[in-house]
C-alpha positions as CSV (number, residue, x, y, z in Angstrom):
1,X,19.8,11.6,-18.8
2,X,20.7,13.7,-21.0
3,X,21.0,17.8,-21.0
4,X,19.8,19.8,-24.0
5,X,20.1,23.6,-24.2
6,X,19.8,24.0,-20.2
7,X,19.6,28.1,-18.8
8,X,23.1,28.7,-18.3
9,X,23.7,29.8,-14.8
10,X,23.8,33.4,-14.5
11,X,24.9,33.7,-10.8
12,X,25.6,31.2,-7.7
13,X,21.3,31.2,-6.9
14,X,20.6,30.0,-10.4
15,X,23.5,27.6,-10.0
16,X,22.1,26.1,-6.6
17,X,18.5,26.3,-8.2
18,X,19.1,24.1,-11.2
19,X,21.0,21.5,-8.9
20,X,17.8,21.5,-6.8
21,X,15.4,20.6,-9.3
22,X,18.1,18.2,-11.2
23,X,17.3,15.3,-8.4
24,X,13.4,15.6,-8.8
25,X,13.5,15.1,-12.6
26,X,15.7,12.1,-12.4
27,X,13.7,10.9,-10.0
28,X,10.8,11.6,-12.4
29,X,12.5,10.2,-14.9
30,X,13.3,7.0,-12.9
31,X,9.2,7.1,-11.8
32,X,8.0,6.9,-15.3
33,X,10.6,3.8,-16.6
34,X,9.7,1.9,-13.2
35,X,6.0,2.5,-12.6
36,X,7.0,3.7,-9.5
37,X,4.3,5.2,-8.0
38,X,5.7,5.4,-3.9
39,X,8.4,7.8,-6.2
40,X,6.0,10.2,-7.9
41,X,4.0,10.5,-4.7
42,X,7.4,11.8,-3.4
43,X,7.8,14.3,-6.5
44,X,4.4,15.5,-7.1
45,X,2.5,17.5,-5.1
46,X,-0.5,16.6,-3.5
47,X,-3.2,18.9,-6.0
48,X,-0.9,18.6,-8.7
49,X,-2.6,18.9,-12.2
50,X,-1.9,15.4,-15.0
51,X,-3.1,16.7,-18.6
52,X,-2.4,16.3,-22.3
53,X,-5.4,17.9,-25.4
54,X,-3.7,15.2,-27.6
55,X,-6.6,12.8,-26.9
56,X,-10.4,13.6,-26.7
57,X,-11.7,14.6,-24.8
58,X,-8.4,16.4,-23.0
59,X,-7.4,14.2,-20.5
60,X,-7.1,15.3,-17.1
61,X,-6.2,13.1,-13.8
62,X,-5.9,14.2,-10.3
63,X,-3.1,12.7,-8.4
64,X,-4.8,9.6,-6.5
65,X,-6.4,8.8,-10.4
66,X,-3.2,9.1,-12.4
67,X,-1.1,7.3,-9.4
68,X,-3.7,4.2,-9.7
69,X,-3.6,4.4,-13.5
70,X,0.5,4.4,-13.4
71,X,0.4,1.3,-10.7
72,X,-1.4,-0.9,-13.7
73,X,0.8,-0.2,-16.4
74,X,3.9,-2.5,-17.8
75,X,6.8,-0.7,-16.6
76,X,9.4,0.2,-19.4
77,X,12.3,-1.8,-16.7
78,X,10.5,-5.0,-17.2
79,X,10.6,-4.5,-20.9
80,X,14.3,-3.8,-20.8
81,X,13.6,-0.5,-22.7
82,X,16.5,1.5,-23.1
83,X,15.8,4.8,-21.9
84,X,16.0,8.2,-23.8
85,X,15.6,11.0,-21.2
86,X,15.9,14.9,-21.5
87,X,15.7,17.6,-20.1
88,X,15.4,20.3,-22.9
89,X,15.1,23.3,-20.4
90,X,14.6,24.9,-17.1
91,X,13.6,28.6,-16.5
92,X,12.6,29.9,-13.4
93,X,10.1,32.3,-12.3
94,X,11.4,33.5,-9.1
95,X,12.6,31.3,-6.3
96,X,9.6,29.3,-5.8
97,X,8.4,28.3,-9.6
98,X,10.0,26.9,-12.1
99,X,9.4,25.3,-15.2
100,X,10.8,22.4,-16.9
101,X,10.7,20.9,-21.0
102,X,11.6,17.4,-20.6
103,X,11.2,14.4,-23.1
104,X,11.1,10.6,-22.4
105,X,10.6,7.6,-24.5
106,X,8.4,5.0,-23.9
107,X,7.4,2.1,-25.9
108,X,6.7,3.6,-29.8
109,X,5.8,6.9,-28.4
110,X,8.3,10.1,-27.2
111,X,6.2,12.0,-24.7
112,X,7.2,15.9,-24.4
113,X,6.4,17.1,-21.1
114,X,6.0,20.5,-19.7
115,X,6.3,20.2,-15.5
116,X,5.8,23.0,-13.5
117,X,7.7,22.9,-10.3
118,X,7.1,25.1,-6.8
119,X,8.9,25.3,-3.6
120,X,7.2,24.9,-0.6
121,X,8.8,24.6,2.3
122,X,12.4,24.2,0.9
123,X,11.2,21.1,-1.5
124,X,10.9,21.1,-5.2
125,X,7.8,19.0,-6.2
126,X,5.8,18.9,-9.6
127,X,2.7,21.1,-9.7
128,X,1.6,20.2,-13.4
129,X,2.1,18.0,-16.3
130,X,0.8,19.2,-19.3
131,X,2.2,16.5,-22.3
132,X,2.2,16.4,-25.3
133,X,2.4,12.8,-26.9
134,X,4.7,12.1,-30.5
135,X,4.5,8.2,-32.6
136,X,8.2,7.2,-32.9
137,X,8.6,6.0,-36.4
């Protein structure tokens, strides 16, 4: 995974809070290349929100849909992809939101993903992915 133009901690809180979130977008990360979908149940939160305006109509799947779609596909492990994750950035809104720019690869297409994290009860998990979707040439 690699770290591209992360917040630079300001103080010790910022500090502990990036090293919270860190684990939940490997994880996410590791989700996505293995199809994993006992993982993202772990990640995401139960209402979170799955949706990108780059098809049409915008597509938008609740958990349960998008966890059933993710448990069909070809995971990018049995393709023996090499991976390309990033995390581009990480802000925080307070000590319970965050939000993270993160880009994977998969197959011929780089997905740019925008996850909004909250805290609830001392646990980071994914409230929204809003993606954006890029043809690798």
């Amino acid at each position: 995974m690699q770290y591209a133009q992360l917040e630079h901690a300001e103080n010790a809180e910022t500090t502990q809070q990036i090293a919270a979130i860190l684990p939940v977008l490997q994880r996410y990360f590791d989700g996505l290349y293995h199809c994993d979908v006992e993982l993202f149940q772990q990640i995401f939160h139960a209402n979170a929100v799955y949706a990108t305006a780059d098809e049409t109509p915008l597509l938008y799947r609740d958990m349960p849909t998008y966890f059933e779609v993710l448990a069909q596909r070809e995971a990018p492990a049995k393709r023996g992809e090499t991976r390309h994750d990033v995390i581009d950035q990480i802000q925080f809104a307070g000590a319970n939101t965050a939000f993270a720019r993160v880009r994977c690869r998969i197959g011929t297409k780089q997905f740019i993903d925008f996850l909004t994290l909250v805290r609830e009860a001392g646990q980071w998990k994914i409230m929204a992915k809003i993606f954006h979707i890029q043809e690798v040439v």
